[in-house]
Backbone bond lengths (Angstrom), bond angles and torsions (degrees), N, CA, C in turn:
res aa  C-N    CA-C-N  psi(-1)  N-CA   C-N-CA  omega(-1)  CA-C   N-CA-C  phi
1 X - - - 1.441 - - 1.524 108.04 -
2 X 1.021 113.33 124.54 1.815 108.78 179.93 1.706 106.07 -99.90
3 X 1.351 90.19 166.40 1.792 110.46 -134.35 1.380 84.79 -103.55
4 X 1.848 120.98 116.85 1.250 123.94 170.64 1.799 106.73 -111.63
5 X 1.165 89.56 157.83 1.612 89.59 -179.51 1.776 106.66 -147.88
6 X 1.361 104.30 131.29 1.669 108.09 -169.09 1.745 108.48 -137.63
7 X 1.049 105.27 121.52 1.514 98.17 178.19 1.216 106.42 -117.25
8 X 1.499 119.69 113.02 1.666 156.57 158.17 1.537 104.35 -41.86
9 X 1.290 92.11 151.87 1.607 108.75 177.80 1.279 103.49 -112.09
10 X 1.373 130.96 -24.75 1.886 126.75 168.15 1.235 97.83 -127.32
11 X 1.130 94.87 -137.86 1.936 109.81 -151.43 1.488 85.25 -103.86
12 X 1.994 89.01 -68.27 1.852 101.76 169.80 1.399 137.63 -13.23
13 X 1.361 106.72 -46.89 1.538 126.67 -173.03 1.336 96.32 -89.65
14 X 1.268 141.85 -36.64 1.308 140.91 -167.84 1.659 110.73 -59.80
15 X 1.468 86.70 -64.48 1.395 117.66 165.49 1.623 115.52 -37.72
16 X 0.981 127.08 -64.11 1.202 133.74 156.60 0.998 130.11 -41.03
17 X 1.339 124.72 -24.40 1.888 136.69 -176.89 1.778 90.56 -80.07
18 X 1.959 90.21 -50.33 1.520 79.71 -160.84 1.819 133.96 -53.64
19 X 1.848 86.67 -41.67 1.176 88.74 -177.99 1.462 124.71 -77.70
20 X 1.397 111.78 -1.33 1.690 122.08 160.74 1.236 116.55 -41.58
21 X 1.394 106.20 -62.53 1.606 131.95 -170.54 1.663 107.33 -78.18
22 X 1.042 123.46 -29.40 1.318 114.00 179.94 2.107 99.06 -77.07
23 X 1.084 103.25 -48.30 1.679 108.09 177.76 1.748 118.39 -54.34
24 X 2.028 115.14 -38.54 1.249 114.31 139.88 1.571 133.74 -50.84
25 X 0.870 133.75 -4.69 1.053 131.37 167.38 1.341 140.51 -86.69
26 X 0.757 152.15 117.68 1.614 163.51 -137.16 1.363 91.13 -71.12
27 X 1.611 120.36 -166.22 1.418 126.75 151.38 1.280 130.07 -109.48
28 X 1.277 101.45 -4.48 1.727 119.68 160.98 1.476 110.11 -72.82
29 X 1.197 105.16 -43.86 1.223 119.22 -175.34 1.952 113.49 -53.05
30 X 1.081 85.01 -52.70 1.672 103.51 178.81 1.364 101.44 -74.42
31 X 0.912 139.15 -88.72 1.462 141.91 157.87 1.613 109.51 21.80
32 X 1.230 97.13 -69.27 1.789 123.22 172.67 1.167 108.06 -33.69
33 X 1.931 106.31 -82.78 1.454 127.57 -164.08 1.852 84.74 -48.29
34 X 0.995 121.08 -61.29 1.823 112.70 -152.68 1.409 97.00 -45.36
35 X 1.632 112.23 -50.07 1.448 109.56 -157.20 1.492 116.63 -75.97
36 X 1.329 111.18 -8.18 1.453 113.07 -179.49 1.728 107.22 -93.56
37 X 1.178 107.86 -23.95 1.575 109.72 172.16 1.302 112.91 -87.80
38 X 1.353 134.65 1.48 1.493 146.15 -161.63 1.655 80.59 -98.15
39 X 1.602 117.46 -74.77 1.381 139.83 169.99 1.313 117.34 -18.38
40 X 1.865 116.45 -42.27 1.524 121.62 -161.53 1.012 92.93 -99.98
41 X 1.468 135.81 -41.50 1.759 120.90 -166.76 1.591 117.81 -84.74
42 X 1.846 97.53 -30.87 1.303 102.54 171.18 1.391 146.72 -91.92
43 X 1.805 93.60 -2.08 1.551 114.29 -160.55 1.468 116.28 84.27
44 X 1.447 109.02 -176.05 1.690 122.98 149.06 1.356 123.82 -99.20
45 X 1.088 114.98 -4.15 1.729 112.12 -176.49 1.299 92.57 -131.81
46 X 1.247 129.19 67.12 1.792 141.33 150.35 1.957 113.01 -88.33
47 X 1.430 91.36 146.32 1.702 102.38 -167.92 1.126 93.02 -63.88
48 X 1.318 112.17 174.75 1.655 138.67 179.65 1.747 99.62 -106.64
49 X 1.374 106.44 111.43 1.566 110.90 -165.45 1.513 84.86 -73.74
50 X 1.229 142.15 -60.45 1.430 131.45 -163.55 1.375 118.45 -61.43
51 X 1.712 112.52 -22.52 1.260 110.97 176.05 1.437 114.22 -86.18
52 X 1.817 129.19 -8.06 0.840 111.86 -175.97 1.753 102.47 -100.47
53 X 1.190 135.69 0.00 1.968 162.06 -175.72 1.737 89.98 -78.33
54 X 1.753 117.65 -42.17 1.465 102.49 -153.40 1.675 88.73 -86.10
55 X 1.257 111.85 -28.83 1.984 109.97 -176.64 1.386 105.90 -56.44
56 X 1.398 129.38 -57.13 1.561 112.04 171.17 0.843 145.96 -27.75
């Protein structure tokens, strides 16, 4: 995914960039971004929330 960068003059306009770029985007594409930010905040070796719901 190549790396855009836009600096807005309101919120409005921001807003507007964003949802440009999210609507350019494929669904692989998106798919991706989620799973690589899923990866960065949570790691790779995060619990299994359902596996830890069925031990109770």
């Amino acid at each position: 995914m190549e790396r855009v960068a836009n600096k807005a003059r309101s919120h409005a306009e921001a807003e507007a960039w964003d949802r440009r770029q999210r609507l350019a985007m494929s669904v692989l594409e998106r798919t991706s971004a989620a799973a690589e930010l899923r990866r960065r905040v949570f790691g790779n070796d995060h619990p299994d929330v359902r596996a830890w719901h069925r031990k109770k």
